[in-house]
C-alpha positions as CSV (number, residue, x, y, z in Angstrom):
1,X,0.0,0.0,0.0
2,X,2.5,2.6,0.9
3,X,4.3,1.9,-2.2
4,X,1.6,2.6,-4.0
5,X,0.7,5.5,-2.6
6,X,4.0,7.1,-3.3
7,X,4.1,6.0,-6.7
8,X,0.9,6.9,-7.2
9,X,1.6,10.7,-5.4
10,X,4.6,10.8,-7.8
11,X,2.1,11.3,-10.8
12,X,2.1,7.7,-12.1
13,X,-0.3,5.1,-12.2
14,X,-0.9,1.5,-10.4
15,X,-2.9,-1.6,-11.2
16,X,-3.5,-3.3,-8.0
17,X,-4.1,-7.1,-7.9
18,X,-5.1,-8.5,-4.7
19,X,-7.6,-11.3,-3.3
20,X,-9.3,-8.2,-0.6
21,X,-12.7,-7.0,-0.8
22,X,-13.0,-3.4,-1.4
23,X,-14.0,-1.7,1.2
24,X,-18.1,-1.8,1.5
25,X,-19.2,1.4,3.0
26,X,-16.7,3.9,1.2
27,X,-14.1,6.0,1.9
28,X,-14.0,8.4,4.6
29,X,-12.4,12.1,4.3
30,X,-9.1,12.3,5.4
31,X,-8.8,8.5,6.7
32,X,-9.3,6.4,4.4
33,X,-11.1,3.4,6.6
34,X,-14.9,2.4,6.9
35,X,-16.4,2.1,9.8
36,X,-15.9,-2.0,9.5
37,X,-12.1,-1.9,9.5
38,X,-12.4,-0.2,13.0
39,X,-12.9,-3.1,14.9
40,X,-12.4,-4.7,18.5
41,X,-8.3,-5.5,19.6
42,X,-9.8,-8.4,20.2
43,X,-9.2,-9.5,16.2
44,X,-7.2,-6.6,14.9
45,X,-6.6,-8.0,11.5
46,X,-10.3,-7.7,10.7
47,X,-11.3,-5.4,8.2
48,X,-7.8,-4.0,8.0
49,X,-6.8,-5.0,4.8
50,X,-10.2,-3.0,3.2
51,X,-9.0,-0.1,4.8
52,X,-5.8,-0.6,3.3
53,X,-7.6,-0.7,-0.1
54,X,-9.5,2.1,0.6
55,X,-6.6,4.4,0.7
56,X,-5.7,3.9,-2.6
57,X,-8.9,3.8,-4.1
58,X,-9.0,7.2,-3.0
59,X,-6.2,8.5,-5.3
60,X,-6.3,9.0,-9.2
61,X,-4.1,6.9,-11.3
62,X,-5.1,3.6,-9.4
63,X,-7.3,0.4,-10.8
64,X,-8.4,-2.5,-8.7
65,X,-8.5,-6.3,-10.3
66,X,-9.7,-8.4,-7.6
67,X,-7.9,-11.4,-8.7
68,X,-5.4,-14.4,-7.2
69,X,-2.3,-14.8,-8.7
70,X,-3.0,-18.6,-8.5
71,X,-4.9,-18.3,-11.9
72,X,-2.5,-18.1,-14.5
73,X,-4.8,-17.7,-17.1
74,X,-6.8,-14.6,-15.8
75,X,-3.2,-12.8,-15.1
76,X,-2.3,-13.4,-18.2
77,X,-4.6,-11.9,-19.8
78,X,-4.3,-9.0,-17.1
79,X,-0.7,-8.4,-18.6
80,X,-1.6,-8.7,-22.1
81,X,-4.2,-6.2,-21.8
82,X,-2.4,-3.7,-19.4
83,X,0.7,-4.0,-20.4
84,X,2.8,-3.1,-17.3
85,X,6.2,-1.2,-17.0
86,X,7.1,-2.6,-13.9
87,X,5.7,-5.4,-11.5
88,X,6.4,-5.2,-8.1
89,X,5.4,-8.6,-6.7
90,X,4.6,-8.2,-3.0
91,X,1.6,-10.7,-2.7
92,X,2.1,-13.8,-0.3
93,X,1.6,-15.8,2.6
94,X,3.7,-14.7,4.9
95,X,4.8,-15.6,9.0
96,X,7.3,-18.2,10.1
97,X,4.3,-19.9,12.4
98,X,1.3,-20.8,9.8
99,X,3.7,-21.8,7.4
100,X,4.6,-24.9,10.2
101,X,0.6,-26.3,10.1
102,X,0.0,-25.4,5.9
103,X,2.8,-25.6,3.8
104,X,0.9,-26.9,0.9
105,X,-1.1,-23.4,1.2
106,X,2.5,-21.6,1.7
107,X,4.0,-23.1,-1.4
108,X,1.1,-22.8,-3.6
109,X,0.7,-19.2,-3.3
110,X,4.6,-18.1,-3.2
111,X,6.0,-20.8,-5.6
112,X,3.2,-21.5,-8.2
113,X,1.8,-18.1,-7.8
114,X,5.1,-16.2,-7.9
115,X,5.8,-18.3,-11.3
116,X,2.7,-17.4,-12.5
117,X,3.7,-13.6,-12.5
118,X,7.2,-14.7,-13.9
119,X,5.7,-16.6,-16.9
120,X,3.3,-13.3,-17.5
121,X,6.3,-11.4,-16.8
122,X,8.1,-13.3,-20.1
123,X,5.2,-13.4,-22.3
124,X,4.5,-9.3,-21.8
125,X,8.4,-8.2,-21.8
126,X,8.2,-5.6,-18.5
127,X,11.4,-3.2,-17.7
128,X,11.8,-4.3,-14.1
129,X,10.4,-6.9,-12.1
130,X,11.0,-6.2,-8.1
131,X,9.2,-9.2,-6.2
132,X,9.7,-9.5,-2.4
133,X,12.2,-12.4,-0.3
134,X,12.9,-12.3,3.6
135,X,15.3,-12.6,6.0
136,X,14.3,-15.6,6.6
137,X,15.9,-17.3,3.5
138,X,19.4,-17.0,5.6
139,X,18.0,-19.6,8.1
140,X,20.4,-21.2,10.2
141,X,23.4,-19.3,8.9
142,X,25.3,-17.8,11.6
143,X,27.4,-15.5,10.4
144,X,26.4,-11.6,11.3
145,X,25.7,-9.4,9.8
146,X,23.9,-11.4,6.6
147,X,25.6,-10.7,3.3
148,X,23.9,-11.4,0.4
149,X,27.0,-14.0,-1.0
150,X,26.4,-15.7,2.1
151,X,25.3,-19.1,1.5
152,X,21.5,-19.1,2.3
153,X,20.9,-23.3,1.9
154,X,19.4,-24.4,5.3
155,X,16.2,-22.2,5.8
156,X,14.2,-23.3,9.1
157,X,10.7,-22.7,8.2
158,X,8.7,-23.7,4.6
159,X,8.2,-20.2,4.4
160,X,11.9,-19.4,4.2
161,X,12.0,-22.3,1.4
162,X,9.0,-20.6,-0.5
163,X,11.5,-17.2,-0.8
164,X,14.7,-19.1,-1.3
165,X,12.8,-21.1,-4.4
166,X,11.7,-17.8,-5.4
167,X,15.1,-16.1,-5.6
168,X,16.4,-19.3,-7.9
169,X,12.9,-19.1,-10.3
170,X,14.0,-15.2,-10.8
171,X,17.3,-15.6,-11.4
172,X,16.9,-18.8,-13.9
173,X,14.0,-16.1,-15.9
174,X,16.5,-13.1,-15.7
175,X,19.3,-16.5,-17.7
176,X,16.6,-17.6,-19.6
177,X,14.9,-14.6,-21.2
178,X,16.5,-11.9,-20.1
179,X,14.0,-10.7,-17.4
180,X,15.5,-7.9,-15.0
181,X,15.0,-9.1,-11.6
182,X,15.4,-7.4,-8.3
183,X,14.8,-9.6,-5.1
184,X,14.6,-8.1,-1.9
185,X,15.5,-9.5,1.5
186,X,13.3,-7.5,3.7
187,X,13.7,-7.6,7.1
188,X,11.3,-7.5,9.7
189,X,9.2,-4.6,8.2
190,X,6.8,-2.5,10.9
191,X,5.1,0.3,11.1
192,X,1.3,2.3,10.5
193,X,-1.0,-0.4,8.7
194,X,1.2,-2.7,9.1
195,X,0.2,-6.6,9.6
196,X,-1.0,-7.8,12.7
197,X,0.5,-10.8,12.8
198,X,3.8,-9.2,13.1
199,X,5.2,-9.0,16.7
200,X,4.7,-4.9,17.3
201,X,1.3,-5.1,16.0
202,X,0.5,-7.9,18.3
203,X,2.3,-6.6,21.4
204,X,0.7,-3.1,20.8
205,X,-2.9,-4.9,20.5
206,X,-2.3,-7.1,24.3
207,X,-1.1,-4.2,25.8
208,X,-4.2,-1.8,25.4
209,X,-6.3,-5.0,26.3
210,X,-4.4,-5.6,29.2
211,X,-3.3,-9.3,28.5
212,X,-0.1,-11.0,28.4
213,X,2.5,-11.2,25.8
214,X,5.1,-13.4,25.2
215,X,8.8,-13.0,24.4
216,X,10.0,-16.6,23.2
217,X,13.9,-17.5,23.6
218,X,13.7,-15.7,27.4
219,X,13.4,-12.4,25.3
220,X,17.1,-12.7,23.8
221,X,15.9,-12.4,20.5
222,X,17.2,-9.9,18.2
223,X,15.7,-8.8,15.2
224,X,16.5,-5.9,12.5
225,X,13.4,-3.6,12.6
226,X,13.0,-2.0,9.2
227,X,10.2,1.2,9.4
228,X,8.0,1.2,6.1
229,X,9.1,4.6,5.2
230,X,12.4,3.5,4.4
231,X,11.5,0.3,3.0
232,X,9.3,2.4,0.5
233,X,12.1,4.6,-0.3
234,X,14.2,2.0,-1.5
235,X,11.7,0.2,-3.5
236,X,10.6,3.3,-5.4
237,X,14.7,4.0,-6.0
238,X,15.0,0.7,-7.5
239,X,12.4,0.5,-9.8
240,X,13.6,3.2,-11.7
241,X,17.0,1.5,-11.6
242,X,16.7,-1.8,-13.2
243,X,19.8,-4.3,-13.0
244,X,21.9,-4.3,-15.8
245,X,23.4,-7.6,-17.5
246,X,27.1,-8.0,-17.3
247,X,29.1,-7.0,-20.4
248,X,28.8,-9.5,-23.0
249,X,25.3,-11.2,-21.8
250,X,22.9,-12.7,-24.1
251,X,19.9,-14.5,-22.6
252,X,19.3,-17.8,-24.0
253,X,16.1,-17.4,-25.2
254,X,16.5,-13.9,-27.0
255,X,13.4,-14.0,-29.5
256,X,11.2,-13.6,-26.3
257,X,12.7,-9.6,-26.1
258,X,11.5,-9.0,-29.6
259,X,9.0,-6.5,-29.7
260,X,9.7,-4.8,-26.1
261,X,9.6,-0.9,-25.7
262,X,13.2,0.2,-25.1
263,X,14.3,-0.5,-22.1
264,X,16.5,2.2,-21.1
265,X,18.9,2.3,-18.0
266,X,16.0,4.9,-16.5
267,X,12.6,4.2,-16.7
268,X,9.1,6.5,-16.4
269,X,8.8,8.9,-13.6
270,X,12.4,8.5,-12.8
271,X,13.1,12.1,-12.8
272,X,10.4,12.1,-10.0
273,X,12.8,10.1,-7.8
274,X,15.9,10.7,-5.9
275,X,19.2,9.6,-7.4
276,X,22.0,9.3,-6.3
277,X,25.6,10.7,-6.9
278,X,27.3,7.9,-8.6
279,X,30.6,8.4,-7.2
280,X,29.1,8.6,-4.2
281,X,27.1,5.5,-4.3
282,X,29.9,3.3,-5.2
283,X,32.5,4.4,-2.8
284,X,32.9,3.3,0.4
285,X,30.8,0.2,0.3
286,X,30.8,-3.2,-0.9
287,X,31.6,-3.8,-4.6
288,X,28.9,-5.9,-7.0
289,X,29.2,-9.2,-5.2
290,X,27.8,-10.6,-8.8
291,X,30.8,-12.5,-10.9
292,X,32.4,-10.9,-14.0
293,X,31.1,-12.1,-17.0
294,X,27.9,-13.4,-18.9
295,X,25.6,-12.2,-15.6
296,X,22.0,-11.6,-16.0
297,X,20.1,-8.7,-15.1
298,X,19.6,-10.0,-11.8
299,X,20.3,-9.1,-8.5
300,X,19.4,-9.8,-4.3
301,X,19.6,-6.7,-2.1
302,X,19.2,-6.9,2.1
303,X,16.4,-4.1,3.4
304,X,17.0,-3.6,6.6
305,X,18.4,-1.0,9.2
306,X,21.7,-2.4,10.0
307,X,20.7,-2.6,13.8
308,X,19.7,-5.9,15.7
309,X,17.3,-4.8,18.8
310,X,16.7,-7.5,21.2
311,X,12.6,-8.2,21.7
312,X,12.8,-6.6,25.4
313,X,14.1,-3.3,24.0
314,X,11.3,-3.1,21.8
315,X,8.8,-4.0,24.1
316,X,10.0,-1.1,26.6
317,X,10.0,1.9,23.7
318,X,6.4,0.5,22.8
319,X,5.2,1.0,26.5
320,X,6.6,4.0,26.4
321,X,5.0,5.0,23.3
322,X,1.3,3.7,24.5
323,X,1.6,5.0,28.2
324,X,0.8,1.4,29.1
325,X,2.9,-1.2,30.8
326,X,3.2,-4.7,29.1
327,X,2.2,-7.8,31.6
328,X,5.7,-10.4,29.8
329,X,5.6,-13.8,29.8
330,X,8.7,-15.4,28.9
331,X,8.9,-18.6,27.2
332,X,11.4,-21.0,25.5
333,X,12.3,-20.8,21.8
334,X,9.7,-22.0,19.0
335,X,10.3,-24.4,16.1
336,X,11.4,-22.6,13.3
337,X,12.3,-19.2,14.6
338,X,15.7,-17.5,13.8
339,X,17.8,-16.4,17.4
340,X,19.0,-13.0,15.2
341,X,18.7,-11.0,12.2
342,X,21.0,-8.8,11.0
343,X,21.1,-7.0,7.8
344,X,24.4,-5.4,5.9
345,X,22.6,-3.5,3.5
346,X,25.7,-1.9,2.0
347,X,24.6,-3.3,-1.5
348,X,21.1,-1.3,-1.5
349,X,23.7,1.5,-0.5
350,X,25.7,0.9,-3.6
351,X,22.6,1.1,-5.9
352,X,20.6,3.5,-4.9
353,X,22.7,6.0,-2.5
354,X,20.4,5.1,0.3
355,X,19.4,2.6,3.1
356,X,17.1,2.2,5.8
357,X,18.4,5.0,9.4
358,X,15.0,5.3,10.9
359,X,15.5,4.6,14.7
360,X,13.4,2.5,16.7
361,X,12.6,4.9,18.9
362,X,10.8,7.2,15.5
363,X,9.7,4.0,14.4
364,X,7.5,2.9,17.0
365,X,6.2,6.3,18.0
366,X,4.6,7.0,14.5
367,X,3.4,3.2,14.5
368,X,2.0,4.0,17.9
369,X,0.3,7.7,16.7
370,X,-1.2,5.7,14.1
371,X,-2.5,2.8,16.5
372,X,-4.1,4.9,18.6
373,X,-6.4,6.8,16.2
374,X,-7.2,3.9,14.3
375,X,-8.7,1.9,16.9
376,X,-9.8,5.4,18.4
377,X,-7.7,4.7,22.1
């Protein structure tokens, strides 16, 4: 959604596929949300992602398809007809947990679903494809901070398989026909609508109900909390800057380009968006991890603030934020969970002059602002 919204507010337009209901009782001035999506704590997620939807159908420039990216057919046709400039592939099921009882559902929506997109993506040329992975492809690697060279091969949780398959059916498209792929590792995202079943939106929901949360591991766990602002800044700056092959590359299946618009280094609206100084951008940090050579357009970025916060740290700054003590329960570590994450996004620095600094402190405050008035505490 915020995405959207910024592309959107930069003067272009989005089509926006999703499975939600649009919101049934309109849009309301300045909010956005119908009276629905304001609902008890006692099931936040409920009518939340309609209010979502209502924002943007509020704006100019943006169409609705209520569609599921499991039917290849129907989103096929949605390319042919539309014919996108970019796709930026956010749609999943997401969480470590569920992913434990369904992995059926898990890998039918982020495996089969995510190649539908790439098959529509080959069939209807596009100049960028940026489609979403997780932290939670590094798994039970242990060196810190994660680098995207590291070797991310023993993922925990189905779900972290899901984004790890993803990563290797982009990158064998990008080979194969060429595609320009951007994957990014996005780590532990937060902020105003953000989902509930995330731990901040679930913490701030016990606390002003007065029951008990629960920090797992004893509360040692550290994650890297990434505010949406940021992460939205960064995917906005990449669109506009697809990857480029390396010198010399020539996909195997080359006909398949025939008959795309030119795809220039810079694509629509990029004038719109913050660049950065080249020399700038590619001092001081890492260098292209990617080989010399015949190298696709491909590429895997980290998202994430460079700054591991253990689970207790958080808690206390959203206490602080709600004027509300938290009743902790502590508990021993779950199945499938990572102890840390930590992000070295110095690669997203390279490329787009930029990378997430909101503090947690900022962070949580603004989440907390928006909490407050949307369940009208």
């Amino acid at each position: 959604m915020h995405a959207a919204l910024r592309w959107l507010r930069l003067g272009g337009e989005v089509i926006g596929l999703d499975v939600v209901e649009p919101p049934s009782g309109g849009v309301k001035a300045g909010a956005g949300r119908t009276d629905e999506a304001v609902s008890g704590l006692d099931d936040p997620a409920s009518g939340l992602p309609s209010a979502r939807l209502g924002q943007l159908l509020a704006e100019p420039g943006f169409t609705y398809v209520r569609q599921d990216i499991g039917q290849f057919k129907e989103i096929a046709e949605l390319f042919a007809v539309r014919r996108p400039a970019l796709v930026l592939h956010l749609a999943a099921r997401t969480g470590v947990r569920d992913s434990l009882s369904d992995p059926l559902g898990y890998a039918q929506t982020n495996v089969n679903g995510f190649l539908n997109v790439l098959e529509a993506c080959r069939l209807h040329p596009v100049k960028h494809l940026i489609y979403a992975s997780s932290s939670s492809v590094y798994g039970g690697q242990r060196r810190l901070p994660f680098t995207e060279d590291a070797a991310a091969d023993r993922p925990l949780t189905v779900y972290g398989a899901t984004k790890k398959a993803d990563e290797l059916l982009a990158h064998s498209y990008s080979h194969l026909y060429g595609l320009p792929a951007s994957g990014l590792r996005f780590f532990t995202v937060y902020g105003p609508w953000g989902r509930p079943d995330m731990a901040l939106f679930k913490f701030a929901a016990a606390i002003v109900s007065g029951r008990p949360i629960t920090l797992y591991n004893g509360g040692r766990m550290k994650r890297d909390f990434t505010y949406i602002d940021d992460v939205t800044e960064s995917i906005v700056r990449l669109l506009v800057r697809p990857p480029r092959p390396a010198e010399g590359f020539a996909c195997v299946d080359q006909d398949t380009r025939t008959g795309q618009a030119d795809r220039a280094d810079r694509v629509d609206l990029a004038d719109q968006v913050d660049q950065p100084d080249e020399a700038e951008a590619n001092s001081a940090v890492r260098p292209d991890i990617r080989p010399a050579g015949s190298e696709p357009p491909y590429r895997l970025l980290n998202v994430g603030h460079r700054r591991p916060v253990e689970l207790t740290e958080l808690v206390a700054q959203l206490e602080q934020a709600l004027g509300r003590k938290a009743d902790v329960r502590l508990a021993d570590m779950q199945p499938g969970e990572m102890t840390d994450t930590w992000a070295d996004s110095s690669l997203l620095e390279r490329e787009i002059g930029f990378y997430p600094q909101t503090e947690l402190k900022a962070g949580i405050a603004a989440f907390a602002d928006w909490f407050k008035s949307y369940y009208h505490l």
